[in-house]
PDB file with one MODEL, atoms N, CA, C and O in Angstrom:
MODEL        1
ATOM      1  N   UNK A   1      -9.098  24.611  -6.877  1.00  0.00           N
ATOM      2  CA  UNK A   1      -8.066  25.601  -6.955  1.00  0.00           C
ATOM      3  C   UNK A   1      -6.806  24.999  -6.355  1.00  0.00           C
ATOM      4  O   UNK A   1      -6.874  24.422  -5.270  1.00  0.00           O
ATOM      5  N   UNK A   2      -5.562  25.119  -7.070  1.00  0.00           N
ATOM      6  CA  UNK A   2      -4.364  24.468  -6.588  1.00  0.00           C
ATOM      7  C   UNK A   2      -3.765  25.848  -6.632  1.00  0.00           C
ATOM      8  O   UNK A   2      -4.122  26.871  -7.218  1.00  0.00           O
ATOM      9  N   UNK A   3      -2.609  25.540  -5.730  1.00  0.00           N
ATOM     10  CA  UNK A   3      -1.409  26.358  -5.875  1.00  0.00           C
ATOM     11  C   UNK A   3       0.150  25.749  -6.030  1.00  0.00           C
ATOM     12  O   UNK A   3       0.692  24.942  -5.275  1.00  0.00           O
ATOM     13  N   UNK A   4       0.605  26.261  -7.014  1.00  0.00           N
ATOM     14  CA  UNK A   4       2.032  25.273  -7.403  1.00  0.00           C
ATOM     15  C   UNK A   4       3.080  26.279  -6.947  1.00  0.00           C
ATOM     16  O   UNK A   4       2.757  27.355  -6.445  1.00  0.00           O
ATOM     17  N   UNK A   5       4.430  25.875  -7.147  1.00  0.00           N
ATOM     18  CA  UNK A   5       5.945  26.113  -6.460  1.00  0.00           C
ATOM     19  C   UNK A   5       5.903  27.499  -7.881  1.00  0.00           C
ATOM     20  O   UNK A   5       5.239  27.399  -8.913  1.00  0.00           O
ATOM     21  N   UNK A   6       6.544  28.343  -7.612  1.00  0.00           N
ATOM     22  CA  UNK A   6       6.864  29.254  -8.854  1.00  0.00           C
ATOM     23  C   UNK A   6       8.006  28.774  -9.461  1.00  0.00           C
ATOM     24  O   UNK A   6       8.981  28.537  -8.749  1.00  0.00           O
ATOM     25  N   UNK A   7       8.076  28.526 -11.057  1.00  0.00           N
ATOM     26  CA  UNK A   7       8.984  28.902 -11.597  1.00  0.00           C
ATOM     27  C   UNK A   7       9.396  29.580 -12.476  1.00  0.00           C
ATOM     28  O   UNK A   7       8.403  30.163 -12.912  1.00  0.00           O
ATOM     29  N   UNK A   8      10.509  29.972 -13.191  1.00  0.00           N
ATOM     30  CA  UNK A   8      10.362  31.028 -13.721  1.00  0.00           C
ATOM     31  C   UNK A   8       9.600  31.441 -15.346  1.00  0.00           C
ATOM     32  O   UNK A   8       9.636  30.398 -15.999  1.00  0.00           O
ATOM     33  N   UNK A   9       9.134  32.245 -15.945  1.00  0.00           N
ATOM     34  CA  UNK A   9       8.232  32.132 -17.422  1.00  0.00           C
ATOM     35  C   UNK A   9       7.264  31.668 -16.822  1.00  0.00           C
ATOM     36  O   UNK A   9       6.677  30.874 -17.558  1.00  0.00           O
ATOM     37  N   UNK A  10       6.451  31.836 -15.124  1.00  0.00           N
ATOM     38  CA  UNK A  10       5.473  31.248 -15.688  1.00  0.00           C
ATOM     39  C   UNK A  10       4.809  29.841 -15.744  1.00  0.00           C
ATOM     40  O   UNK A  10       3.616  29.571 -15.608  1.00  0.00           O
ATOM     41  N   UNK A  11       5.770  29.081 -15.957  1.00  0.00           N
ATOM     42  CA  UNK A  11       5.749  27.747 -15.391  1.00  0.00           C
ATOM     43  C   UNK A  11       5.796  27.235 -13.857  1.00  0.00           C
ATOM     44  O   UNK A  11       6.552  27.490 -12.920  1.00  0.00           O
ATOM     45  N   UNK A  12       4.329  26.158 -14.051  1.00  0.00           N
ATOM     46  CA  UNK A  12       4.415  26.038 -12.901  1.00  0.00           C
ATOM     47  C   UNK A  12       4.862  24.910 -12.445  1.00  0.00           C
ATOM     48  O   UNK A  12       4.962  23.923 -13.173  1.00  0.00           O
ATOM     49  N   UNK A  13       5.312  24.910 -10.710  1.00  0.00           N
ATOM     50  CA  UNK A  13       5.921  23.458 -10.182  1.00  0.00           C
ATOM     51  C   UNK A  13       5.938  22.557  -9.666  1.00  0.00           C
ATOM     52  O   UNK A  13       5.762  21.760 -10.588  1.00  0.00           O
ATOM     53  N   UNK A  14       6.055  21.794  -8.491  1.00  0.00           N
ATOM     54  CA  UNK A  14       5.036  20.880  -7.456  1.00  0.00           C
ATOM     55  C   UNK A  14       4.041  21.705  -7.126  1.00  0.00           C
ATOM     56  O   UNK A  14       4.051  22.868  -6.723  1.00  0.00           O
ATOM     57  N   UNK A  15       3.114  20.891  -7.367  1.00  0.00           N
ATOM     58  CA  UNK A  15       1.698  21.360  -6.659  1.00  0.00           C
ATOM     59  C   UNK A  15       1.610  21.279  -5.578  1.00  0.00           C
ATOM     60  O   UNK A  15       1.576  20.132  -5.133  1.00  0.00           O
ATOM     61  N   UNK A  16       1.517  22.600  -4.458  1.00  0.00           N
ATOM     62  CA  UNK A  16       2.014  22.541  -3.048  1.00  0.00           C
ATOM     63  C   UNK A  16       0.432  22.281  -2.524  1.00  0.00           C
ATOM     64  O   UNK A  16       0.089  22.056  -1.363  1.00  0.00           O
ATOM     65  N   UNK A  17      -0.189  22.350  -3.380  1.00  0.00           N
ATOM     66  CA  UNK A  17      -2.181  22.544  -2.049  1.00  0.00           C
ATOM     67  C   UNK A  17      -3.248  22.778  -2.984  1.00  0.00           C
ATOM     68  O   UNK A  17      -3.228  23.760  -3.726  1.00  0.00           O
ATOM     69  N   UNK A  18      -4.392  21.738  -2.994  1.00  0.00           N
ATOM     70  CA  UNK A  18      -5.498  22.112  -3.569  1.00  0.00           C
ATOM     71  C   UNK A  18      -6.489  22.501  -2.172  1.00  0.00           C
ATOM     72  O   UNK A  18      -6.470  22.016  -1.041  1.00  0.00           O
ATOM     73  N   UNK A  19      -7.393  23.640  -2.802  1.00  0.00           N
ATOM     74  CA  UNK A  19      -8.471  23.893  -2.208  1.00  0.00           C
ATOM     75  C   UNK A  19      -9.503  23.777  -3.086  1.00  0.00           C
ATOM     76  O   UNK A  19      -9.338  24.035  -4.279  1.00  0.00           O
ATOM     77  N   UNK A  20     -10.905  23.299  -2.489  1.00  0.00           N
ATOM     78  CA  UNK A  20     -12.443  23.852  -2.412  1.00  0.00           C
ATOM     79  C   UNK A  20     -12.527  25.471  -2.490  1.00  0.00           C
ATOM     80  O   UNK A  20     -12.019  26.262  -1.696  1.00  0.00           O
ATOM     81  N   UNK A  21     -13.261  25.754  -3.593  1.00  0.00           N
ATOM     82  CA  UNK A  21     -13.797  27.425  -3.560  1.00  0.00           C
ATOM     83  C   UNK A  21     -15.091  27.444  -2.915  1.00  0.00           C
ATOM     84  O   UNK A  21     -16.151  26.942  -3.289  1.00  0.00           O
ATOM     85  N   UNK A  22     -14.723  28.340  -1.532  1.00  0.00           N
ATOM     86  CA  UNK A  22     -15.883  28.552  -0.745  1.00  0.00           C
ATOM     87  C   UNK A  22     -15.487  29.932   0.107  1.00  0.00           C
ATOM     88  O   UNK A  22     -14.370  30.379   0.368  1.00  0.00           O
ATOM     89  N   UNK A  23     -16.653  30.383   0.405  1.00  0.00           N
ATOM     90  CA  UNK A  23     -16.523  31.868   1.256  1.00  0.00           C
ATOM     91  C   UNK A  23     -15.244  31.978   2.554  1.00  0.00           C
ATOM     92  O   UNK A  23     -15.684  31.683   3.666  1.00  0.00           O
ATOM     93  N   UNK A  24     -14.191  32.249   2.523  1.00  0.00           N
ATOM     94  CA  UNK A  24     -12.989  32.754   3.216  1.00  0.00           C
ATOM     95  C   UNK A  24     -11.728  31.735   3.241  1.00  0.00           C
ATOM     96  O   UNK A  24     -10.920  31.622   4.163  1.00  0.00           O
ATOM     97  N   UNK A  25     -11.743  31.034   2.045  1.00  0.00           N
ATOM     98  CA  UNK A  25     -10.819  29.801   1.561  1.00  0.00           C
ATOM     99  C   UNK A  25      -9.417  30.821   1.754  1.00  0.00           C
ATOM    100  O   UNK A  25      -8.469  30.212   2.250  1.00  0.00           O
ATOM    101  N   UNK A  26      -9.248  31.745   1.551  1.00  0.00           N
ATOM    102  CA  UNK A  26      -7.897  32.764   0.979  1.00  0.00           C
ATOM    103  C   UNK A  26      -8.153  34.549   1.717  1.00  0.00           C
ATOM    104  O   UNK A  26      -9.177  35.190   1.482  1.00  0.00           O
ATOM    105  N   UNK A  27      -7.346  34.925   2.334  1.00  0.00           N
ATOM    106  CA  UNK A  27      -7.517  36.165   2.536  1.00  0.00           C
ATOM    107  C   UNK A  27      -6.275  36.807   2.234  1.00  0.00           C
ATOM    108  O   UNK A  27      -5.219  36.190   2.371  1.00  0.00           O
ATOM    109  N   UNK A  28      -6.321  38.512   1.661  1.00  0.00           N
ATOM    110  CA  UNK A  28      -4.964  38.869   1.100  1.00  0.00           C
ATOM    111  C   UNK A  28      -4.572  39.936   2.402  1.00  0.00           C
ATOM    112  O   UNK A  28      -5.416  40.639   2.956  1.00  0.00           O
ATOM    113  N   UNK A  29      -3.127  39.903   2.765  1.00  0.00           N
ATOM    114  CA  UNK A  29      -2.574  40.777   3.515  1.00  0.00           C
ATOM    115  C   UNK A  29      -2.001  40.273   4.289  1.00  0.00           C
ATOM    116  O   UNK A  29      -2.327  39.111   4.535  1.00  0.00           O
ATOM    117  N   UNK A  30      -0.993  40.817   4.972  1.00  0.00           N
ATOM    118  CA  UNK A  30      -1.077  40.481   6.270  1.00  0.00           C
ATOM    119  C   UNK A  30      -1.513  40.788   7.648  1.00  0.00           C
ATOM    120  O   UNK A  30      -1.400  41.933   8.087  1.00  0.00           O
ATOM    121  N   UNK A  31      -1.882  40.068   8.176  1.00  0.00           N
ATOM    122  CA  UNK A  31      -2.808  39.519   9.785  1.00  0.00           C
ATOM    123  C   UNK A  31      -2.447  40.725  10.535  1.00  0.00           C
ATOM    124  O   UNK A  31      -3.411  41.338  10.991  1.00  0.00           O
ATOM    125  N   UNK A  32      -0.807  41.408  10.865  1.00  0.00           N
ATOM    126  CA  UNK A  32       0.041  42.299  11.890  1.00  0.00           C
ATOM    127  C   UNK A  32      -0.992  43.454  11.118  1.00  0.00           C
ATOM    128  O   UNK A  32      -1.431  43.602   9.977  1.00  0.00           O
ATOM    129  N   UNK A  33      -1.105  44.153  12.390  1.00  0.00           N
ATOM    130  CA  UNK A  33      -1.746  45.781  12.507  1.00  0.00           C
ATOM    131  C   UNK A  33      -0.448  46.920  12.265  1.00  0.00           C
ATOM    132  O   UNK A  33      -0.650  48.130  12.373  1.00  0.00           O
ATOM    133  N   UNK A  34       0.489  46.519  12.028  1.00  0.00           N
ATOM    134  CA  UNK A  34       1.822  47.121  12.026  1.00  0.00           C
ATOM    135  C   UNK A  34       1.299  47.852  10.131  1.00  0.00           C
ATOM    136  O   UNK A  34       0.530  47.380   9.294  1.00  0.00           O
ATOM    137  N   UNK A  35       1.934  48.798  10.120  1.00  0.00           N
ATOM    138  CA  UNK A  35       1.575  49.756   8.923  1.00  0.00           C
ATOM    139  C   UNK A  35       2.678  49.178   7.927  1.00  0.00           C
ATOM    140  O   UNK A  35       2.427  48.909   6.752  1.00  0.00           O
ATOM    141  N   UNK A  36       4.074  48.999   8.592  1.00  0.00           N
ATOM    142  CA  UNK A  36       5.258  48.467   7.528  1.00  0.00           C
ATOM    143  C   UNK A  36       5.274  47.076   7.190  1.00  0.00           C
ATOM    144  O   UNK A  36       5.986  46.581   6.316  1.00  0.00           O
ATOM    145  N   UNK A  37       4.279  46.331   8.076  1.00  0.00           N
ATOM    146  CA  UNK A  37       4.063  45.097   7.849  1.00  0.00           C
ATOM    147  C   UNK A  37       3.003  45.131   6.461  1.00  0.00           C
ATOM    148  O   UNK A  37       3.153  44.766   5.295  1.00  0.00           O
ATOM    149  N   UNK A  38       2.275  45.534   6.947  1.00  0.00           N
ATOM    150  CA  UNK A  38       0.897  45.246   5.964  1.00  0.00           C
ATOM    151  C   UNK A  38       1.170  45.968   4.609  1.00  0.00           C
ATOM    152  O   UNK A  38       0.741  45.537   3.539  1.00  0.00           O
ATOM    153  N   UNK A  39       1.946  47.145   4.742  1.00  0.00           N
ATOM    154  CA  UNK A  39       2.764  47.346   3.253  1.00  0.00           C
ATOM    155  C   UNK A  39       3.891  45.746   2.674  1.00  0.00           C
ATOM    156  O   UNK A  39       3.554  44.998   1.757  1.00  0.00           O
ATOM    157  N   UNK A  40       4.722  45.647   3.207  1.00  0.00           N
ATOM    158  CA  UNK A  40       5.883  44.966   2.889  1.00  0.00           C
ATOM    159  C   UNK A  40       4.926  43.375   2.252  1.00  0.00           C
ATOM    160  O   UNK A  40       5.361  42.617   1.384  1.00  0.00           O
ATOM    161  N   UNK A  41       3.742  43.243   2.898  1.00  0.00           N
ATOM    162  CA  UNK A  41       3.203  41.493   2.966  1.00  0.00           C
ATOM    163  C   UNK A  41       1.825  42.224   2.180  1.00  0.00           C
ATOM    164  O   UNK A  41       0.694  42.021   2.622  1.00  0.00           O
ATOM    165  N   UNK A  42       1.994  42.829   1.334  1.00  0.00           N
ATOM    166  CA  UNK A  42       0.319  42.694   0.873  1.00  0.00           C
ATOM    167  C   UNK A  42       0.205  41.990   0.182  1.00  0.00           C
ATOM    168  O   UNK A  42      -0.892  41.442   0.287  1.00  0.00           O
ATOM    169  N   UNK A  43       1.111  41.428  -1.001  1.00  0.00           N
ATOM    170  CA  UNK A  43       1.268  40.244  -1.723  1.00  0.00           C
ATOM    171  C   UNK A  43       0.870  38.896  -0.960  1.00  0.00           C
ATOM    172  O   UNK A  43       0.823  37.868  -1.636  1.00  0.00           O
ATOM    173  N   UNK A  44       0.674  38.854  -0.036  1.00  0.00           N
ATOM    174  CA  UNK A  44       0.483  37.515   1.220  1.00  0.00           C
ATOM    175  C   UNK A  44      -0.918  36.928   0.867  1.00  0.00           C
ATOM    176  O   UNK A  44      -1.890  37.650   1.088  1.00  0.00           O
ATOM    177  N   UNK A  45      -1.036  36.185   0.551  1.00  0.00           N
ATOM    178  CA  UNK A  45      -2.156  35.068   0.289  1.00  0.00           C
ATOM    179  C   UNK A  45      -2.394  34.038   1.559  1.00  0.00           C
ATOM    180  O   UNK A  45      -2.051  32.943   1.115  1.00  0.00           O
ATOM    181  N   UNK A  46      -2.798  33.879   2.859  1.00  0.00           N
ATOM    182  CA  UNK A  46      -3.201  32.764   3.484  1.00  0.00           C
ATOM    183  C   UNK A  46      -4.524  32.215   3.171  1.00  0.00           C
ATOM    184  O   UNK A  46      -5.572  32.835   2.989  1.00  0.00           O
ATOM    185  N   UNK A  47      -4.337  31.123   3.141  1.00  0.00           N
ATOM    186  CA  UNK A  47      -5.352  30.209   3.075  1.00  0.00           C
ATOM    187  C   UNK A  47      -6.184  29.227   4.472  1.00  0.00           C
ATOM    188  O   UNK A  47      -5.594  28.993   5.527  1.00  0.00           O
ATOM    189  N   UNK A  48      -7.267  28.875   4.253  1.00  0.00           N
ATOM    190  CA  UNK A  48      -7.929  28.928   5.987  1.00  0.00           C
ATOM    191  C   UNK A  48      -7.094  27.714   6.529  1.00  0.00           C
ATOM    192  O   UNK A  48      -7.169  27.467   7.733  1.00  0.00           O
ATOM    193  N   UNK A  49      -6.355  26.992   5.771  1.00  0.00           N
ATOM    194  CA  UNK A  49      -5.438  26.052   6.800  1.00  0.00           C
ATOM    195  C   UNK A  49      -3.983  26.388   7.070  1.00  0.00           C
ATOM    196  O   UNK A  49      -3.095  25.615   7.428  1.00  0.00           O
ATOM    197  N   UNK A  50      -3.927  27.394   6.885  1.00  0.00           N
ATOM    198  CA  UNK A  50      -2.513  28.191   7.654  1.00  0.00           C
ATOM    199  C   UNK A  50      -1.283  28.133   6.432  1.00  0.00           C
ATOM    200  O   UNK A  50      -0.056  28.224   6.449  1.00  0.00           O
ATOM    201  N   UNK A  51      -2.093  27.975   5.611  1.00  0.00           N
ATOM    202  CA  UNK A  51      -0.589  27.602   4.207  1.00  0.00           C
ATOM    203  C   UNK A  51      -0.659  29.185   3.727  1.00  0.00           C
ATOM    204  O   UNK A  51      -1.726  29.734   3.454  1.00  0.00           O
ATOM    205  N   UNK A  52       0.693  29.871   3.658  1.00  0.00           N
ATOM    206  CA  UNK A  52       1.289  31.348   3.290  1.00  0.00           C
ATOM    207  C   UNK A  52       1.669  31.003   2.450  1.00  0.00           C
ATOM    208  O   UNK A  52       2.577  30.172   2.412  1.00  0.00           O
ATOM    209  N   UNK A  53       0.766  31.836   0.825  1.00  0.00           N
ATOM    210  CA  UNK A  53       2.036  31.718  -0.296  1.00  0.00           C
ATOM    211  C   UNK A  53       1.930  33.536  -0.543  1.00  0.00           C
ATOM    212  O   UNK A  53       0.982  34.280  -0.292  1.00  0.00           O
ATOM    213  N   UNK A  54       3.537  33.920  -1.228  1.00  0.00           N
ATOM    214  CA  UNK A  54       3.579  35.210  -1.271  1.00  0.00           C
ATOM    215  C   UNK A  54       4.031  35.797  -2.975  1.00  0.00           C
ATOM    216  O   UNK A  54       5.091  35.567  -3.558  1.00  0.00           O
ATOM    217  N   UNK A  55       3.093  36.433  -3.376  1.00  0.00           N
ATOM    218  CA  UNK A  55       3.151  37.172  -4.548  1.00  0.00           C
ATOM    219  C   UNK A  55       3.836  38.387  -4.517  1.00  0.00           C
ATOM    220  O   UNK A  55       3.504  39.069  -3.547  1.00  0.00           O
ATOM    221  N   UNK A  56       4.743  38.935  -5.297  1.00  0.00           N
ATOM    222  CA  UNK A  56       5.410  40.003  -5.714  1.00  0.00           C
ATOM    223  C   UNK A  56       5.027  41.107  -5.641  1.00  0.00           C
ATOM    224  O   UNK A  56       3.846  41.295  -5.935  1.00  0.00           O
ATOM    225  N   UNK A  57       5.672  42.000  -5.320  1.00  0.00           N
ATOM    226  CA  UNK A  57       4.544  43.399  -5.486  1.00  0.00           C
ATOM    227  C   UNK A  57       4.161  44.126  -6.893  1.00  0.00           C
ATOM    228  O   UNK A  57       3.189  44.880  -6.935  1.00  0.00           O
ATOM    229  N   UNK A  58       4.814  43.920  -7.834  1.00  0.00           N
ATOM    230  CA  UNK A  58       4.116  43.549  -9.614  1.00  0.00           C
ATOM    231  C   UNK A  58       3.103  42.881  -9.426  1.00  0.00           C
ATOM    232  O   UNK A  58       2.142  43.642  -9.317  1.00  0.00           O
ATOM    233  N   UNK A  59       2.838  41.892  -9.337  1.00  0.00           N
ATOM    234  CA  UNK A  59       1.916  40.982  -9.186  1.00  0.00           C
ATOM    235  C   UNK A  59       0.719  40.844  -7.813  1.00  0.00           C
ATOM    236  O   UNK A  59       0.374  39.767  -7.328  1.00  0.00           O
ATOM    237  N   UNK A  60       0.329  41.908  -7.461  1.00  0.00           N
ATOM    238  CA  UNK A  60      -0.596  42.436  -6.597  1.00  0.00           C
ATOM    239  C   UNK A  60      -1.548  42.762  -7.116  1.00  0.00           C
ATOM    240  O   UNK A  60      -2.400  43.091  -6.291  1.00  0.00           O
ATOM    241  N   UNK A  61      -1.909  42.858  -8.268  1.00  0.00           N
ATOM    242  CA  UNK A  61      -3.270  42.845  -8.862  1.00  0.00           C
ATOM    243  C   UNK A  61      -3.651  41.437  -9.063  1.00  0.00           C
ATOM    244  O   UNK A  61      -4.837  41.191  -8.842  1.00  0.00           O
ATOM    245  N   UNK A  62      -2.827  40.369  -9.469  1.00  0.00           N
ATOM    246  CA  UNK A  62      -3.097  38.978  -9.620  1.00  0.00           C
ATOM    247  C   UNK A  62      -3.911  38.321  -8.432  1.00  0.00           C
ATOM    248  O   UNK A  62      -5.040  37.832  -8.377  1.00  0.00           O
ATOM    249  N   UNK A  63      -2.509  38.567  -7.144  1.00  0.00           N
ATOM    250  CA  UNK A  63      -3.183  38.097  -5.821  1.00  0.00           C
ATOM    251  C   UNK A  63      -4.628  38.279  -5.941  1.00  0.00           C
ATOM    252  O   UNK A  63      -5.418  37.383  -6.241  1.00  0.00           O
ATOM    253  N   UNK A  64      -4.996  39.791  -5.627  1.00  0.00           N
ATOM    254  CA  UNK A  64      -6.404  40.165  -5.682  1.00  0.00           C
ATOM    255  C   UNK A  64      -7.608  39.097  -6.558  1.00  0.00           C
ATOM    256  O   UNK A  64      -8.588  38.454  -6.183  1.00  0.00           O
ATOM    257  N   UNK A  65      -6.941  39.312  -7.866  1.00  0.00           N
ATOM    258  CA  UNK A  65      -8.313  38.472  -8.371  1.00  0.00           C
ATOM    259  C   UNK A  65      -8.221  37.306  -8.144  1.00  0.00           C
ATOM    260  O   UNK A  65      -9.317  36.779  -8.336  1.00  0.00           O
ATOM    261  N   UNK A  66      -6.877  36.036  -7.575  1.00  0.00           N
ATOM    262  CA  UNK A  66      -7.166  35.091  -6.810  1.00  0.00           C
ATOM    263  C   UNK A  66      -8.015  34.874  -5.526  1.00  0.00           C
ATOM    264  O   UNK A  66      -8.664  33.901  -5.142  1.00  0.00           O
ATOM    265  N   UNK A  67      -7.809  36.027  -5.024  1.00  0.00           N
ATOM    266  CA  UNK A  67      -8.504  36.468  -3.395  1.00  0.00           C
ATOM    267  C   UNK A  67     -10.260  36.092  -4.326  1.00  0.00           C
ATOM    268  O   UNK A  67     -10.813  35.042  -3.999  1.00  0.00           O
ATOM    269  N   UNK A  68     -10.754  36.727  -5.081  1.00  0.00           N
ATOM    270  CA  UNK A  68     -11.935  37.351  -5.135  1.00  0.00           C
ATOM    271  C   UNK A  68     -12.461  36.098  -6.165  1.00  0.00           C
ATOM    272  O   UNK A  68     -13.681  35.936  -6.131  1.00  0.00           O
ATOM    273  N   UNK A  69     -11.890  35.408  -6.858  1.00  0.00           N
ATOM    274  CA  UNK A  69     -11.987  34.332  -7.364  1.00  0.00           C
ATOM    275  C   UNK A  69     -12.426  32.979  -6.370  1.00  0.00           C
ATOM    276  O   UNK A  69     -13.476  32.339  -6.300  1.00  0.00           O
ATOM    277  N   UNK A  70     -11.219  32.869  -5.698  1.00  0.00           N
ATOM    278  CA  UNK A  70     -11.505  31.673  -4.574  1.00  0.00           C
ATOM    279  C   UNK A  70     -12.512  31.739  -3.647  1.00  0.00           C
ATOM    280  O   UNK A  70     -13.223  30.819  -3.241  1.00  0.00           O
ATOM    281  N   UNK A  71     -12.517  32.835  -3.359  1.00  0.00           N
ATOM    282  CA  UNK A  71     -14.097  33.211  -2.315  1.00  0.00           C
ATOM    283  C   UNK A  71     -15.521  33.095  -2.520  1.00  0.00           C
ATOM    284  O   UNK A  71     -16.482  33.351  -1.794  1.00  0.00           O
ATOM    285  N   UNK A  72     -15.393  32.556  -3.922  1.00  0.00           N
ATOM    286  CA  UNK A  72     -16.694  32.677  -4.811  1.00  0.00           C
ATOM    287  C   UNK A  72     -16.984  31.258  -4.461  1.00  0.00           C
ATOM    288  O   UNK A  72     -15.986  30.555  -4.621  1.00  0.00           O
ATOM    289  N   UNK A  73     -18.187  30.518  -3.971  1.00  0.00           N
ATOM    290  CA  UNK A  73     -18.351  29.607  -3.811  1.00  0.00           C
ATOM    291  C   UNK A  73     -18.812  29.057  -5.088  1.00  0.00           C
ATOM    292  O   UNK A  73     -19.413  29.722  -5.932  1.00  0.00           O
ATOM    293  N   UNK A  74     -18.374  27.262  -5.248  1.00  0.00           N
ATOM    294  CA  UNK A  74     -18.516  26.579  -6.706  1.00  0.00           C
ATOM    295  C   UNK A  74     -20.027  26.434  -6.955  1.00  0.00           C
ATOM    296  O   UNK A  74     -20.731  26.281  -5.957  1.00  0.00           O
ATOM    297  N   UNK A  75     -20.548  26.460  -8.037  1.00  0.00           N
ATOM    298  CA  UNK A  75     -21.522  26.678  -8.375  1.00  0.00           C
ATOM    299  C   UNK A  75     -22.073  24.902  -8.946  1.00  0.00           C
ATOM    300  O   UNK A  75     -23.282  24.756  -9.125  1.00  0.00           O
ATOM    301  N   UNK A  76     -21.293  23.882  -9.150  1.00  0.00           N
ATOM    302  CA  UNK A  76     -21.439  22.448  -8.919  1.00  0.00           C
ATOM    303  C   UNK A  76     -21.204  21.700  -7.990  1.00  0.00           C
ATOM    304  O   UNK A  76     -21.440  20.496  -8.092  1.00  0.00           O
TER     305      UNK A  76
ENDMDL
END
């Protein structure tokens, strides 16, 4: 699983980070117990080595099935 730079249409750009798919590679939200936080950052993707990438709030169903995708450990 990589994650690239956004650009726009869709296209993607430097490839900022590959990961291994394994159980807690990616978690969605943000970390703060704050209520306006965890609204404003739900788009927030961290990954277990501290790399933040942030999805749109349109695009909050995407995050999700990345979340639930990457967590799935590889089956080869």
């Amino acid at each position: 699983m990589c994650t690239y730079r956004d650009l726009p249409f869709h296209i993607p750009g430097k490839q900022l980070a590959a990961y291994s798919r394994h159980a807690g590679v990616v978690e969605l939200g943000s970390p703060n117990p704050g209520t306006f936080s965890r609204f404003i950052r739900r788009g927030q993707l961290t990954f277990d080595d501290g790399h933040v990438v942030y999805h749109g709030i349109l695009w909050i169903r995407r995050a999700k099935y990345i979340v639930q995708e990457a967590n799935i450990p590889a089956r080869w």
